[in-house]
N, C-alpha and C positions, 0 to 999 in steps of 0.2 A: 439566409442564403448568402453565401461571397461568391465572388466575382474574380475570375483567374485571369490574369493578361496574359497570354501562352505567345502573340509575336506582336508586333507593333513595326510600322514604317510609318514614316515622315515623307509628305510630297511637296519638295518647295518648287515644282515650276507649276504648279496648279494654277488657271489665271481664273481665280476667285475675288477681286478684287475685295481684296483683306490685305492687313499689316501682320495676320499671323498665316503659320504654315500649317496644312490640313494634315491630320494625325488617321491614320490608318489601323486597327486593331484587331485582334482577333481574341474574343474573350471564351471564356468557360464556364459555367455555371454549377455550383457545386453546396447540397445542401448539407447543413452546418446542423450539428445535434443541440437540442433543447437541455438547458440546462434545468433544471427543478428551480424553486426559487425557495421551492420549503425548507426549514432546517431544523434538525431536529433540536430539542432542547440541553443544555451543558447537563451532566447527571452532578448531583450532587458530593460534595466533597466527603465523602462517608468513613477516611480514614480519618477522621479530627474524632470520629466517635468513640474512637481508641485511647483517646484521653480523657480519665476518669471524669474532670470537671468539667469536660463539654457533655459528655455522656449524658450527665445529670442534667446539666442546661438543657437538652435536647430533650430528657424526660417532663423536667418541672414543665415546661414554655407548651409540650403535648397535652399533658396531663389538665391546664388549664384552659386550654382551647376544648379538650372531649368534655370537660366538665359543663362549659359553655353550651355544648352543641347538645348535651343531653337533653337539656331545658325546654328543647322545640318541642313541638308537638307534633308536627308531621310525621305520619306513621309508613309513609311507602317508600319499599325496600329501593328505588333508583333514587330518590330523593335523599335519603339516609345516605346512600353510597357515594352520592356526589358531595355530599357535604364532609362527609367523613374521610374522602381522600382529597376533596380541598384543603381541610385543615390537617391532612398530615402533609403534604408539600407546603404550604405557606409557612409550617413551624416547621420544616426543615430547611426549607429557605430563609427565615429567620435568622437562626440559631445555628445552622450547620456553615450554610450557604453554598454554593456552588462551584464544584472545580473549574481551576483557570489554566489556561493552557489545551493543547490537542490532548490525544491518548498517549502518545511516545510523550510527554513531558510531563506525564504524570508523579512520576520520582518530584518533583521541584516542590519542595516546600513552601509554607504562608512567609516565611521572613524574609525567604528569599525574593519570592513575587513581589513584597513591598521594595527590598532595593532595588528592582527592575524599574517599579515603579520612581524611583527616587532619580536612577540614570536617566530614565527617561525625561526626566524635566532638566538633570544638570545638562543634558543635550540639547534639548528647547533653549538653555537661557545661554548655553555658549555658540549656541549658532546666529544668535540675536545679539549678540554683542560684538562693541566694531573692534577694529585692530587696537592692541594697546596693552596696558597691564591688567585693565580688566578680563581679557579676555583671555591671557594668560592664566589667571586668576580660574578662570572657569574651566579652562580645560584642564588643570593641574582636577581639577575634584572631577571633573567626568572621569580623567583615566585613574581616579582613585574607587570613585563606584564601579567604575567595570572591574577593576583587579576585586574589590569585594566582593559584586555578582561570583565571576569564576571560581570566587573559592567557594561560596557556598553553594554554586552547582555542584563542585566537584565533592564536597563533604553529601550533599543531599545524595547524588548516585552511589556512593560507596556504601550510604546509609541503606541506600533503598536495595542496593546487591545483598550484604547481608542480611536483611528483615527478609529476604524473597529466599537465601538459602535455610534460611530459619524455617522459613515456612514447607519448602521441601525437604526435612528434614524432617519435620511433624509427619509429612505426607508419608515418608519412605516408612517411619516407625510405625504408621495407621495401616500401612500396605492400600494406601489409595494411589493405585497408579496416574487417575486421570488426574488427581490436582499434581502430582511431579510431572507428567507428562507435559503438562498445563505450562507449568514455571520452567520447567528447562526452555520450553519452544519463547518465553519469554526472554529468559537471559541469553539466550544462545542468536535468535533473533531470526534463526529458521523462518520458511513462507509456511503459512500454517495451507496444510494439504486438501487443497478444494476438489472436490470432486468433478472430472470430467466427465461430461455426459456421454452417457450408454447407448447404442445403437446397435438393431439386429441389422441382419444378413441384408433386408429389403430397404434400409436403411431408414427406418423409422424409430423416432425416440422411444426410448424405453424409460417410462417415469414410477412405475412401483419396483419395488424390491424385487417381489418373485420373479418378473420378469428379466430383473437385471443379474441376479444371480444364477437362473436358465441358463442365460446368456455367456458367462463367466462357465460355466459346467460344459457348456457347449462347443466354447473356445479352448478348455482346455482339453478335451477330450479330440480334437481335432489338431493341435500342438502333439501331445505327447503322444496318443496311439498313432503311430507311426510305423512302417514295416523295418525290421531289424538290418543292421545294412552288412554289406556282405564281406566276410571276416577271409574268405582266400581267394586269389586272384583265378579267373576261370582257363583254363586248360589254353585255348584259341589266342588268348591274350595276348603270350610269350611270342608264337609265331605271327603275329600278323605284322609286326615291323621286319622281322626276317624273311616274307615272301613280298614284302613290301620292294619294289627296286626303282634306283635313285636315276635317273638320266643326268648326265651331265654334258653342257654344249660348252666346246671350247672357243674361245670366242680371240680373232685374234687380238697381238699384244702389240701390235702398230700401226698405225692407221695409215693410208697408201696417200702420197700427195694429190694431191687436184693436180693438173695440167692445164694451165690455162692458154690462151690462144689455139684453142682447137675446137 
């Protein structure tokens, strides 16, 4: 909950026998939305599975964990299931490990992430250092890791643009509209189109299909059947400004002095 101050006065001849001045308020009270505290877990970095030798890594490193889990003897199917998707998250957290960054920063490569990592501490150690040639010293390599960083943002997005037109390209040749669909709204950067909710006439939601497509049939049946609208002007028309007549008051054009003393 916060707390609005909407007017305040100050009263300094108050005789409150005080050294301060008595404060006058007028507040507002306004509840403030709960934020979740849960979050969801990072998904794993599943483009490194692209490359042949981690592929394999990620196969052998499986392969010996299922070998492992065969061994048990416990035969009921929840027990089997939890063990069997424990050990395929633990060996792909192993071995793959977990994307870093948001979604929009997903283009950014591992080599790159480590010289983020690296600016990050030439930043630490030149803010920690006092005036002098040391410190000199330290900023000359931070502004050499940042220009490194931007270059290889700028090589990883050029990368990750054509690997995506690549991949719409595949799409267009498959004739699968929705993965082009997909990557265009990605590159282009388009709001992906949320559905506005449906409501009839009584104003009540409409939450299945049939309903809302009713509804959609209903609207537009009331749009377009319409009465045709009228293509020559009606006979009465022409004359009604002509029997129409205009009064005109002349009004004079100098206005008579006052005479005063009378």
């Amino acid at each position: 909950m916060a707390v609005i101050v909407t007017r305040r006065a100050m009263l300094r001849g108050t005789d409150a026998s005080s050294d301060h001045h008595l404060l006058i308020a007028k507040c507002r009270l306004r509840l403030m939305r709960t934020v979740s505290n849960s979050q969801c877990p990072k998904p794993f970095d599943v483009a490194r599975l692209k490359d042949p030798e981690m592929a394999s890594q990620f196969r052998l490193e499986l392969q010996n964990c299922l070998e492992a889990l065969a061994q048990e003897e416990d035969n009921s199917v929840e027990s089997q299931w939890d063990r069997f998707w424990s050990t395929v998250v633990n060996s792909a957290a192993a071995s793959v490990g977990h994307r870093r960054g948001t979604f929009h920063e997903r283009w950014i490569q591992r080599d790159t992430w480590d010289l983020i990592d690296e600016r990050n501490k030439a930043k630490q150690v030149r803010d920690q250092e006092p005036p002098g040639q040391v410190l000199d010293t330290a900023d000359m390599r931070y502004q050499l890791m940042d220009r490194m960083v931007k270059r290889n943002c700028r090589r990883d997005k050029r990368d990750w643009i054509e690997w995506k037109g690549q991949e719409a390209q595949e799409a267009a040749n498959k004739n699968d509209n929705k993965t082009l669909y997909r990557i265009v709204q990605e590159l282009s950067g388009a709001p992906s189109g949320r559905g506005v909710p449906i409501t009839g006439k009584d104003g009540r939601l409409l939450t299945t299909a049939e309903e809302q497509d009713r509804r959609w049939v209903q609207h537009s049946e009331e749009i377009l059947n319409q009465l045709a609208p009228m293509s020559t002007i009606p006979e009465d028309a022409s004359a009604l400004w002509m029997t129409s007549q205009l009064t005109l008051v002349q009004l004079p054009l100098h206005r008579q002095k006052p005479q005063f003393g009378q």
